[in-house]
CHARMM internal coordinates of N, CA and C (Angstrom, degrees):
IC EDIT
DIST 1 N 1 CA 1.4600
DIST 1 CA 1 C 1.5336
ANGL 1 N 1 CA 1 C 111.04
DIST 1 C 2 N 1.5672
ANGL 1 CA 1 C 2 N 99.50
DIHE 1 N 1 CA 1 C 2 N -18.23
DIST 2 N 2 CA 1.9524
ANGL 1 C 2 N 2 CA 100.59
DIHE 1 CA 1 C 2 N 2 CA -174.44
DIST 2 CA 2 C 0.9935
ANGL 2 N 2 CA 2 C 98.09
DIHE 1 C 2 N 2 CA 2 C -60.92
DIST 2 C 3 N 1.5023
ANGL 2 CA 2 C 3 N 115.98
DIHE 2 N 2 CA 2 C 3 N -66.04
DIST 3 N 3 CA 1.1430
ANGL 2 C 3 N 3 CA 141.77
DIHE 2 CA 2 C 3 N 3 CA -159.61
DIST 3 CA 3 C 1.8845
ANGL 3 N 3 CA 3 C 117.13
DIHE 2 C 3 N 3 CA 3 C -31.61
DIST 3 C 4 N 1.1113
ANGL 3 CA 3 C 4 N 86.82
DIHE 3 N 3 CA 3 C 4 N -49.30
DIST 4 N 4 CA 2.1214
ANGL 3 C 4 N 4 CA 103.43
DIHE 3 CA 3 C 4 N 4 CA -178.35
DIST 4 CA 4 C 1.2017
ANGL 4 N 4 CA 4 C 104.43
DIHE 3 C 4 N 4 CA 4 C -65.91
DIST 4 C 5 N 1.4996
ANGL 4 CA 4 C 5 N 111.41
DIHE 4 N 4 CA 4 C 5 N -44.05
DIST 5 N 5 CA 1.2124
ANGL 4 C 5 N 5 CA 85.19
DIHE 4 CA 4 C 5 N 5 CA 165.28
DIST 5 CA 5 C 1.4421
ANGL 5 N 5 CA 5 C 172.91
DIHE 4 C 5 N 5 CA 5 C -63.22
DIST 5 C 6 N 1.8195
ANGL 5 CA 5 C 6 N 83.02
DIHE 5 N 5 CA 5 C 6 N -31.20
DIST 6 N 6 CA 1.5774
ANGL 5 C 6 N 6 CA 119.52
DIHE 5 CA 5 C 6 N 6 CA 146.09
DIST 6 CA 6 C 1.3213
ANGL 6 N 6 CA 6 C 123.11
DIHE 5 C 6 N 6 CA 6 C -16.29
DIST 6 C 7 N 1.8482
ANGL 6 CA 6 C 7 N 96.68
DIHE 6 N 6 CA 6 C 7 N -60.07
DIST 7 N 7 CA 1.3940
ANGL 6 C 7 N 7 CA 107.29
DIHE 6 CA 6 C 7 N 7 CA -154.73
DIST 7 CA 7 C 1.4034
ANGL 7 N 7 CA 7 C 94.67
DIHE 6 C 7 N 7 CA 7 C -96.17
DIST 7 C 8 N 1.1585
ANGL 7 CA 7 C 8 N 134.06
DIHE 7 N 7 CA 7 C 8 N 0.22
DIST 8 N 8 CA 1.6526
ANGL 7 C 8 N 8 CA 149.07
DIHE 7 CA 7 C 8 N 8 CA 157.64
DIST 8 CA 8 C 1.5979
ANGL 8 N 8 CA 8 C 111.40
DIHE 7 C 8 N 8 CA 8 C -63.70
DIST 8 C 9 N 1.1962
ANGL 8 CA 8 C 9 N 104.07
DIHE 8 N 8 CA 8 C 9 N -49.74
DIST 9 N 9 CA 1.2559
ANGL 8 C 9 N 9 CA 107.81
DIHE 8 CA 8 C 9 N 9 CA 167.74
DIST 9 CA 9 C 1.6929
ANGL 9 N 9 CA 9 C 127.49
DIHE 8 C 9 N 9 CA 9 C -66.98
DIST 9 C 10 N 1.1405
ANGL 9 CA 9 C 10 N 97.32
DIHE 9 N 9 CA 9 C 10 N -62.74
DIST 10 N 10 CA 1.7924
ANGL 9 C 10 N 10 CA 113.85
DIHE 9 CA 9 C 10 N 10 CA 171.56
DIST 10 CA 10 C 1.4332
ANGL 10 N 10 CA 10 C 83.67
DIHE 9 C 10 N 10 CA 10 C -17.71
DIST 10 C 11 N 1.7821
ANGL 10 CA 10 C 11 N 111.13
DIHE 10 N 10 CA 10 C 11 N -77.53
DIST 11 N 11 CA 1.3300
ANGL 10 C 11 N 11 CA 105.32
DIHE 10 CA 10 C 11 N 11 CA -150.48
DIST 11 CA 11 C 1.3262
ANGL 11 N 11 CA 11 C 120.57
DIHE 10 C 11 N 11 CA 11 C -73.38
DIST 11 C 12 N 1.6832
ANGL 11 CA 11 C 12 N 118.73
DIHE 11 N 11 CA 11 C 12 N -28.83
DIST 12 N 12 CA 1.2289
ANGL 11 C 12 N 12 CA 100.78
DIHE 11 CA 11 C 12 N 12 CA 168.87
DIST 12 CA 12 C 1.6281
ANGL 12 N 12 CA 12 C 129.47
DIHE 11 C 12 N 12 CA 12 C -68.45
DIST 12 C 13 N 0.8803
ANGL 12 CA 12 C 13 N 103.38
DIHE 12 N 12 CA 12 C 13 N -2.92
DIST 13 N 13 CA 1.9307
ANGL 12 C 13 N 13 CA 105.63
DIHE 12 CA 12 C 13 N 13 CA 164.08
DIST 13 CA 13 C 1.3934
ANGL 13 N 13 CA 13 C 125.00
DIHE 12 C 13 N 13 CA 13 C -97.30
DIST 13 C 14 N 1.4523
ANGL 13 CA 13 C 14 N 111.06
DIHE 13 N 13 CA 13 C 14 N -31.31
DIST 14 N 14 CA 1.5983
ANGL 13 C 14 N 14 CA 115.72
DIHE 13 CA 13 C 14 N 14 CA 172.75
DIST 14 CA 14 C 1.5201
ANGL 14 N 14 CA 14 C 104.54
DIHE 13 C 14 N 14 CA 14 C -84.89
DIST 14 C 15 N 1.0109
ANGL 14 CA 14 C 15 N 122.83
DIHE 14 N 14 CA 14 C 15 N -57.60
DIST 15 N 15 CA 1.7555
ANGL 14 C 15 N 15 CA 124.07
DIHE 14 CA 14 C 15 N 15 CA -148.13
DIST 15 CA 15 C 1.6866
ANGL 15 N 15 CA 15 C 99.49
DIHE 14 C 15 N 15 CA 15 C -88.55
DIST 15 C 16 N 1.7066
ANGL 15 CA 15 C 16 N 114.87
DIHE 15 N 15 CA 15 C 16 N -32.33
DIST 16 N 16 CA 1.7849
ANGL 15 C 16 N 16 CA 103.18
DIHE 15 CA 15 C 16 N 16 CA -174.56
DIST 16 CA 16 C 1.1335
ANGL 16 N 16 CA 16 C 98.73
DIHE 15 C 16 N 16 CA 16 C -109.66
DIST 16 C 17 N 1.5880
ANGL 16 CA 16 C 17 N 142.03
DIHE 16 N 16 CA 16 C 17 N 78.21
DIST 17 N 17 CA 1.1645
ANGL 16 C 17 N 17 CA 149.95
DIHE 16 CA 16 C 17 N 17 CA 112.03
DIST 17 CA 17 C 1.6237
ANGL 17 N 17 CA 17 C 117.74
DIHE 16 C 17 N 17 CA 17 C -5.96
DIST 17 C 18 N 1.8314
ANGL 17 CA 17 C 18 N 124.74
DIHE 17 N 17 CA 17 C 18 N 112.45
DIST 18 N 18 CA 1.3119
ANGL 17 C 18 N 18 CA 92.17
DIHE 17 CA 17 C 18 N 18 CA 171.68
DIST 18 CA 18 C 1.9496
ANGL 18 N 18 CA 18 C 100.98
DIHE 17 C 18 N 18 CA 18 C -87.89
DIST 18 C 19 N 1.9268
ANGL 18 CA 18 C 19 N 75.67
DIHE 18 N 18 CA 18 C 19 N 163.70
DIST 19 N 19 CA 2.0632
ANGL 18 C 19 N 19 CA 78.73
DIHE 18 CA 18 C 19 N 19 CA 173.27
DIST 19 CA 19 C 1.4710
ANGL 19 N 19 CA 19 C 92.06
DIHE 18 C 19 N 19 CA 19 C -112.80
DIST 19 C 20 N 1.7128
ANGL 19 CA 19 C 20 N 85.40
DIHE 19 N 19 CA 19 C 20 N 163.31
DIST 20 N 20 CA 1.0621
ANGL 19 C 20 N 20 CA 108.63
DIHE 19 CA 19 C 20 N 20 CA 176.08
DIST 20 CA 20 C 1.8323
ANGL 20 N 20 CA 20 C 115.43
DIHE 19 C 20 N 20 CA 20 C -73.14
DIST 20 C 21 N 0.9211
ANGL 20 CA 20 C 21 N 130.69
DIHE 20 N 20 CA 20 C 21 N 156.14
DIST 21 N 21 CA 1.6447
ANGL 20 C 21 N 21 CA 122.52
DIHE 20 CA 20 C 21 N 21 CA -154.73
DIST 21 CA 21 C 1.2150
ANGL 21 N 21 CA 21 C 78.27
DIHE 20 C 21 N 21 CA 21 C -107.85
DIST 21 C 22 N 1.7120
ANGL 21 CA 21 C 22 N 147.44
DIHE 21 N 21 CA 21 C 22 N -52.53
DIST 22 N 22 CA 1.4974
ANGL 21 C 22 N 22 CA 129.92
DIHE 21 CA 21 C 22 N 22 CA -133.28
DIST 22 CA 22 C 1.7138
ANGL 22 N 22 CA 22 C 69.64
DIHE 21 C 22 N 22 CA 22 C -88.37
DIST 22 C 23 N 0.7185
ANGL 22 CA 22 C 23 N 177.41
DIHE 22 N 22 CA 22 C 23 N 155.14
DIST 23 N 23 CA 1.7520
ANGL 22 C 23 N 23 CA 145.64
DIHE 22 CA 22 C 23 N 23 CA 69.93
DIST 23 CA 23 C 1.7608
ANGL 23 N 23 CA 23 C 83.82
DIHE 22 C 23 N 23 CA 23 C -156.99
DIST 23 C 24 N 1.1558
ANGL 23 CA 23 C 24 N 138.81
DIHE 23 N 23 CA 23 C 24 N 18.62
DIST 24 N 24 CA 1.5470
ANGL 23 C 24 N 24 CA 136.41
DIHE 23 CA 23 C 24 N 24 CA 159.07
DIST 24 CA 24 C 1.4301
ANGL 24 N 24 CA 24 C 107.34
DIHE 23 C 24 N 24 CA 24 C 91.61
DIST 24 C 25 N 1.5940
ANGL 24 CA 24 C 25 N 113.59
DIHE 24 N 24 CA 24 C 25 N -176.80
DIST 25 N 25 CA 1.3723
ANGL 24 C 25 N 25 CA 110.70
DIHE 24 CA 24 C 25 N 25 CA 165.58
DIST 25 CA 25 C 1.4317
ANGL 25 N 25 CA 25 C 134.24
DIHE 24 C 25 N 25 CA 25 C -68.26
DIST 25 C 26 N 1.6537
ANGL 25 CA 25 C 26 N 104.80
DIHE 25 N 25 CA 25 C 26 N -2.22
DIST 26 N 26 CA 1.6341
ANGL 25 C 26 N 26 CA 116.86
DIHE 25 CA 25 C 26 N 26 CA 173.09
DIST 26 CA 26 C 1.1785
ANGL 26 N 26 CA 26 C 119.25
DIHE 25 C 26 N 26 CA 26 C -92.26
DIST 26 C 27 N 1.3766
ANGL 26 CA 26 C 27 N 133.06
DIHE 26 N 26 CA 26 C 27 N 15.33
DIST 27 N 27 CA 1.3835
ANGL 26 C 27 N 27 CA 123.20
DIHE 26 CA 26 C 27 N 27 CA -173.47
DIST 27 CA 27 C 1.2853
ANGL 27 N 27 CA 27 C 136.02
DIHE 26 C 27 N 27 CA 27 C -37.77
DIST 27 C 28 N 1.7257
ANGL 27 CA 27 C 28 N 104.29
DIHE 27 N 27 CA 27 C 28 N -23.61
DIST 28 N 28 CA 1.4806
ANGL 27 C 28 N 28 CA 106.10
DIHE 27 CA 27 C 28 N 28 CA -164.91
DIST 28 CA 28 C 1.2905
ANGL 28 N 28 CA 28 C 88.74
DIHE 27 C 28 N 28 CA 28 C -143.82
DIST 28 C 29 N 1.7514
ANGL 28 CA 28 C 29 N 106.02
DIHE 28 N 28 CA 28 C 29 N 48.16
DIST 29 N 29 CA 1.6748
ANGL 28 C 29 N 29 CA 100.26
DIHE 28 CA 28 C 29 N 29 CA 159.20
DIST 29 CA 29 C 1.7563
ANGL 29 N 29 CA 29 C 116.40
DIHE 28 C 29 N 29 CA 29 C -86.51
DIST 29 C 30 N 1.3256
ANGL 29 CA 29 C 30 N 125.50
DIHE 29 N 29 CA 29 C 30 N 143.06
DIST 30 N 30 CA 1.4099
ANGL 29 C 30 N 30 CA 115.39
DIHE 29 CA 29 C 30 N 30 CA -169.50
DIST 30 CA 30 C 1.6923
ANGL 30 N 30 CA 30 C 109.81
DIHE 29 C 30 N 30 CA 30 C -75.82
DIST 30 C 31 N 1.9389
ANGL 30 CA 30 C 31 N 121.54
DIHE 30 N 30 CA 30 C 31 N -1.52
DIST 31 N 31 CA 1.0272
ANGL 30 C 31 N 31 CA 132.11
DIHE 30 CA 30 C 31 N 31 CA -150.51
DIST 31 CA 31 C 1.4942
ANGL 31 N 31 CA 31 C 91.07
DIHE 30 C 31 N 31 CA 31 C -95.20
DIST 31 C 32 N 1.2926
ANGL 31 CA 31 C 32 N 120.09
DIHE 31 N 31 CA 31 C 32 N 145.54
DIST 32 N 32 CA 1.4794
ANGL 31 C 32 N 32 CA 131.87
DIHE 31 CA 31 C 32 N 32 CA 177.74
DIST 32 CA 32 C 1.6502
ANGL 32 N 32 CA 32 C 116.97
DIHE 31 C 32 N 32 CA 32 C -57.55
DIST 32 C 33 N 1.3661
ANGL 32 CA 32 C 33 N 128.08
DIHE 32 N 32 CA 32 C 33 N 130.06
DIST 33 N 33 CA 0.9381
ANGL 32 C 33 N 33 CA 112.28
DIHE 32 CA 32 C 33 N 33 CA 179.17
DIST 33 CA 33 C 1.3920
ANGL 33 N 33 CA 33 C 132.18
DIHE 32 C 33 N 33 CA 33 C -86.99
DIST 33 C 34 N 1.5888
ANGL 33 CA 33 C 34 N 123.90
DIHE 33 N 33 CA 33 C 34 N 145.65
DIST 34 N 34 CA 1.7632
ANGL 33 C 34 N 34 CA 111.81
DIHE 33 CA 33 C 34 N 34 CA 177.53
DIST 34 CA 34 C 1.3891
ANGL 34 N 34 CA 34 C 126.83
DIHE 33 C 34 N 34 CA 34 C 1.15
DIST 34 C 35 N 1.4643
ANGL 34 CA 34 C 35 N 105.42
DIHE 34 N 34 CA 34 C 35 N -74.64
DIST 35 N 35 CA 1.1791
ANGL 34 C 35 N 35 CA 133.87
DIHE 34 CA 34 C 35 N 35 CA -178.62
DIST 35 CA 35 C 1.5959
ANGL 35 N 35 CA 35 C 133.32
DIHE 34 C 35 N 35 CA 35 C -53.87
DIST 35 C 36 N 1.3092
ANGL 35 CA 35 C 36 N 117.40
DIHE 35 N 35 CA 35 C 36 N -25.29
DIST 36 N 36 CA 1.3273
ANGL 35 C 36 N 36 CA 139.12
DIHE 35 CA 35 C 36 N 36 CA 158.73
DIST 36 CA 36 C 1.1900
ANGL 36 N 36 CA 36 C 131.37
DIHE 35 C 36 N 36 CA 36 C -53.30
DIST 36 C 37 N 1.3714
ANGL 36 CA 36 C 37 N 131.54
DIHE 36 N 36 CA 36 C 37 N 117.17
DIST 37 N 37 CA 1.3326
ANGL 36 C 37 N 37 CA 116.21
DIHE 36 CA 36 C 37 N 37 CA -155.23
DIST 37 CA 37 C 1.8011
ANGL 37 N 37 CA 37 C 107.02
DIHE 36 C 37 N 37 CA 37 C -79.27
DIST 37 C 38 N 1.3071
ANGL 37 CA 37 C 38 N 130.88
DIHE 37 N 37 CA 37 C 38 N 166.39
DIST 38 N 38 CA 1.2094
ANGL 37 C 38 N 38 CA 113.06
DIHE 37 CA 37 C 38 N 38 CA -157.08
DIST 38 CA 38 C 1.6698
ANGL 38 N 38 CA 38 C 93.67
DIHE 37 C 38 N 38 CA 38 C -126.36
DIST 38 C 39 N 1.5935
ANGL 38 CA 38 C 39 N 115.35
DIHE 38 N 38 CA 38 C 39 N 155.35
DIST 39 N 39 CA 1.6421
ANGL 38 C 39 N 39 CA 101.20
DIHE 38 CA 38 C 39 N 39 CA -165.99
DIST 39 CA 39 C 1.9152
ANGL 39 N 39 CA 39 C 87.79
DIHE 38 C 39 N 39 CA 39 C -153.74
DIST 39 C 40 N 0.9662
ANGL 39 CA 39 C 40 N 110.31
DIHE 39 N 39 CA 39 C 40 N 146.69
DIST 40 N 40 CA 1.5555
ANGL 39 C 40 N 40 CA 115.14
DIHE 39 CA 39 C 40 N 40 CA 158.19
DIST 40 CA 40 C 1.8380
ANGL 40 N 40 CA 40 C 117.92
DIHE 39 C 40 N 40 CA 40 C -61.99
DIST 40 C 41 N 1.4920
ANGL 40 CA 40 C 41 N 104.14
DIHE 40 N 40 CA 40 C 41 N 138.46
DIST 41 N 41 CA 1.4089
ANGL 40 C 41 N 41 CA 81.05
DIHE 40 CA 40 C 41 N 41 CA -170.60
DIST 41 CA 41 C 2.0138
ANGL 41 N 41 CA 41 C 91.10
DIHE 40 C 41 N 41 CA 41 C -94.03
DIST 41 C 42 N 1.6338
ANGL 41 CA 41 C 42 N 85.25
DIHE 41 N 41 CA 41 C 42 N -172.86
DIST 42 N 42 CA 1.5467
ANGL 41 C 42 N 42 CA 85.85
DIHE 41 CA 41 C 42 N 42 CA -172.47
DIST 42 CA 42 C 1.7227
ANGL 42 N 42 CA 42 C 112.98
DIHE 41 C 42 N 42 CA 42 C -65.09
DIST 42 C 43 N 1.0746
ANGL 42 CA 42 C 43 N 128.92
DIHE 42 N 42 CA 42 C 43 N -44.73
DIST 43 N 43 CA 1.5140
ANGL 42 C 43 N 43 CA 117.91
DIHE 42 CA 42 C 43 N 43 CA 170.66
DIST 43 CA 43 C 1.9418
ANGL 43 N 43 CA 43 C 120.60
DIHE 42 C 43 N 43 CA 43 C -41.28
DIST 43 C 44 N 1.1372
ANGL 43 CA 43 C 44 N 93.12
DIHE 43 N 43 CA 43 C 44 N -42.22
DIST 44 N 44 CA 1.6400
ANGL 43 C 44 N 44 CA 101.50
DIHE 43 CA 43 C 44 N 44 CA 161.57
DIST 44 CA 44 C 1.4870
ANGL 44 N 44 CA 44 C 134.29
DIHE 43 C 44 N 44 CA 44 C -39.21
DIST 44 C 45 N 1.3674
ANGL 44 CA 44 C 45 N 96.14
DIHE 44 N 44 CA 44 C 45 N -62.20
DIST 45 N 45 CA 1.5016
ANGL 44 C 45 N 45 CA 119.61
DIHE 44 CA 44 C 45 N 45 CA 165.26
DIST 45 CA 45 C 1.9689
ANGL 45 N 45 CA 45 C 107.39
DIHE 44 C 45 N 45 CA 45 C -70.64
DIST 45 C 46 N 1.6004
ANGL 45 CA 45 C 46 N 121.49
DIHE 45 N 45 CA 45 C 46 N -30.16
DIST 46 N 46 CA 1.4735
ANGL 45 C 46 N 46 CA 90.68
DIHE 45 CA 45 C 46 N 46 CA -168.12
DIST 46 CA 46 C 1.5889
ANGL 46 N 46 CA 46 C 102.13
DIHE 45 C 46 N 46 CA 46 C -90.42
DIST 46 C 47 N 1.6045
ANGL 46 CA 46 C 47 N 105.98
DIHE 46 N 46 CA 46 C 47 N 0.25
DIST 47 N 47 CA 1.1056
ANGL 46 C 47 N 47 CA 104.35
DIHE 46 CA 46 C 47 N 47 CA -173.89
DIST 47 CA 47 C 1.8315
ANGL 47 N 47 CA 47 C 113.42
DIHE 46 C 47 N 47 CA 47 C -86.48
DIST 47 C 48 N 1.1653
ANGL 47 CA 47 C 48 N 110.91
DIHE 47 N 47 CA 47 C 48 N -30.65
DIST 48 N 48 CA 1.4822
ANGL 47 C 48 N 48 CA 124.03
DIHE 47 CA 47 C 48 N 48 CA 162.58
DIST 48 CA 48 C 1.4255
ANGL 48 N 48 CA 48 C 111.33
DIHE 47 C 48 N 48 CA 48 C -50.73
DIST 48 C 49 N 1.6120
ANGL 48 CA 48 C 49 N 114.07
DIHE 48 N 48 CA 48 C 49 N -59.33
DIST 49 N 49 CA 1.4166
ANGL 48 C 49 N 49 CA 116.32
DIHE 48 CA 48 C 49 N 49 CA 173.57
DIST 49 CA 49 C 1.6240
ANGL 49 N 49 CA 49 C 131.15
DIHE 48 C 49 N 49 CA 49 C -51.82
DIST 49 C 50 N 1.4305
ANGL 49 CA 49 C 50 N 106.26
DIHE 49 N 49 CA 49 C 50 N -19.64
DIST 50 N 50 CA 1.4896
ANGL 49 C 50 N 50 CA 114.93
DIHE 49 CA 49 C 50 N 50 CA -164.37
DIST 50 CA 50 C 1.9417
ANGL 50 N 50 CA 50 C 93.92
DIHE 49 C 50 N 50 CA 50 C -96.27
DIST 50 C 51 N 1.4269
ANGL 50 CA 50 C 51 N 95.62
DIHE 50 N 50 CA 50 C 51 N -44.04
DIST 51 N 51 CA 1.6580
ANGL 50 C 51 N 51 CA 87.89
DIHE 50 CA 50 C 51 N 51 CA 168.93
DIST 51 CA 51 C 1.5863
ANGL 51 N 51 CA 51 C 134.55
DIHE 50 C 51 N 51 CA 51 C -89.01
DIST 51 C 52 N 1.4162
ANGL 51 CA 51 C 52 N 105.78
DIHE 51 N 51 CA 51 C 52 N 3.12
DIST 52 N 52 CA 1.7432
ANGL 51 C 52 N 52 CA 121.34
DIHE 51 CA 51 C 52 N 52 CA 143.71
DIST 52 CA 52 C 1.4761
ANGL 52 N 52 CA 52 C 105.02
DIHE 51 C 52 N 52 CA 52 C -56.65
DIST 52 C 53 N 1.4010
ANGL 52 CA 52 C 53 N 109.32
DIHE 52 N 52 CA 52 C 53 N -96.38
DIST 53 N 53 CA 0.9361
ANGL 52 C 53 N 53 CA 103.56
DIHE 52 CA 52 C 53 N 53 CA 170.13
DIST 53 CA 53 C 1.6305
ANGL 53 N 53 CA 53 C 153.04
DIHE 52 C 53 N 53 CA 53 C 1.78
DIST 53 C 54 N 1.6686
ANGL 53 CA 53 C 54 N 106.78
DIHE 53 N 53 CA 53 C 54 N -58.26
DIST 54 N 54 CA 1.5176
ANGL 53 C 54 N 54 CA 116.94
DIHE 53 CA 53 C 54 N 54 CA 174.59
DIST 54 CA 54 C 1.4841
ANGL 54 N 54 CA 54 C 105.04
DIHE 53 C 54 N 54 CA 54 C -74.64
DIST 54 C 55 N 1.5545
ANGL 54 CA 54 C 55 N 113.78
DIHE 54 N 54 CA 54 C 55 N -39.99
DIST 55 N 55 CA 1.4220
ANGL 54 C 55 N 55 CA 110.89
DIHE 54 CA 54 C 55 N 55 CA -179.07
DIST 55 CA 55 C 1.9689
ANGL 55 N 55 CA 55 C 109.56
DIHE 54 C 55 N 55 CA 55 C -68.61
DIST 55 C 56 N 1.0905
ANGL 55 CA 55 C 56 N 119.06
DIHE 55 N 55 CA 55 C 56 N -9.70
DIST 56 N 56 CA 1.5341
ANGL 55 C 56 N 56 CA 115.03
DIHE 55 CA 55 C 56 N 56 CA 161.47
DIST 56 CA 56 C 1.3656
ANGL 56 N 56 CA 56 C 127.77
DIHE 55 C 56 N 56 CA 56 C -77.25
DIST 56 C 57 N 1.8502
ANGL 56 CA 56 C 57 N 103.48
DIHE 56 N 56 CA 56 C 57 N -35.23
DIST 57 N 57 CA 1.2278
ANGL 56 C 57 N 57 CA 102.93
DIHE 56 CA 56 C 57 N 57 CA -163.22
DIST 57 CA 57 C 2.0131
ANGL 57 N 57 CA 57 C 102.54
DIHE 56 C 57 N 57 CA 57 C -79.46
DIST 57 C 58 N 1.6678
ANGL 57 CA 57 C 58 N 87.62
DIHE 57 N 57 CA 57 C 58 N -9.61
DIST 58 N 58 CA 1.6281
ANGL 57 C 58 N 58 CA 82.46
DIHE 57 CA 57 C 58 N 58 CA -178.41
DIST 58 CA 58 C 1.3757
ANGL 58 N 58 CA 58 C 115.17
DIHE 57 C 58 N 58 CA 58 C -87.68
DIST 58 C 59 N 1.4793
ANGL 58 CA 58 C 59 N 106.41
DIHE 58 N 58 CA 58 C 59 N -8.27
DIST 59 N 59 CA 1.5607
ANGL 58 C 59 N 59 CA 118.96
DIHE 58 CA 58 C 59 N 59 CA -178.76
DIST 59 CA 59 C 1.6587
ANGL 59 N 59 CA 59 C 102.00
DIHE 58 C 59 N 59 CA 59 C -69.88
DIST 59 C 60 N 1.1942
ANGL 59 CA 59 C 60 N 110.52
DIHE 59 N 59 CA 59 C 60 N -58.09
DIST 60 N 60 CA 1.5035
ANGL 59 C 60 N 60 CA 125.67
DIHE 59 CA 59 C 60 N 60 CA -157.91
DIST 60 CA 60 C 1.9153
ANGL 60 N 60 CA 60 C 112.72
DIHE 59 C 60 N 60 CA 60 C -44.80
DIST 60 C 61 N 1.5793
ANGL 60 CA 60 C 61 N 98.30
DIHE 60 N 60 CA 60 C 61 N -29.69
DIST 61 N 61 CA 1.7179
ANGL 60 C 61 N 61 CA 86.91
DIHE 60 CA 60 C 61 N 61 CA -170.51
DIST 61 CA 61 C 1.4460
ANGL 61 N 61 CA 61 C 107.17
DIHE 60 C 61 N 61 CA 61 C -99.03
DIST 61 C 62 N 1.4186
ANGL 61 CA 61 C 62 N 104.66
DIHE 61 N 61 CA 61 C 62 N 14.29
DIST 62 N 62 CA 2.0044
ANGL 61 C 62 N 62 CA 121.54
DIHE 61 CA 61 C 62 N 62 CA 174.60
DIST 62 CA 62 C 1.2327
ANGL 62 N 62 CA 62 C 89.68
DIHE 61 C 62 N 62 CA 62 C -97.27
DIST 62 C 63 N 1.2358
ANGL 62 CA 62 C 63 N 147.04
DIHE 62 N 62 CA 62 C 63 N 7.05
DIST 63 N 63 CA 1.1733
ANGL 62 C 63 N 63 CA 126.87
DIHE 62 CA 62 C 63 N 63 CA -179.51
DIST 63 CA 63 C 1.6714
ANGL 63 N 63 CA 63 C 120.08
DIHE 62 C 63 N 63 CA 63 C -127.07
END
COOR INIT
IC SEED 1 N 1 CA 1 C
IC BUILD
């Protein structure tokens, strides 16, 4: 009988979250919202830079 409850619990703390009503039924989505301005994060950019880069250094001895 402990046991159910456990799993009564689990869920009432993980799964029934209250939401917030003004901010919709997504309040506590982890997904970015509309409105947020949107940016590359830094791995993005060093990863762009590192393959600039290789594509120059292969340019350079054609030239």
């Amino acid at each position: 009988m402990q046991r159910n409850n456990h799993k009564l619990e689990i869920r009432n703390h993980c799964g029934d979250a209250p939401r917030d009503r003004s901010r919709g039924a997504f309040a506590h989505s982890p997904l970015p919202s509309p409105l947020s301005p949107r940016a590359f994060t830094l791995v993005e950019l060093l990863v762009v830079i590192t393959i600039i880069g290789i594509l120059i250094a292969l340019l350079l001895p054609a030239v």
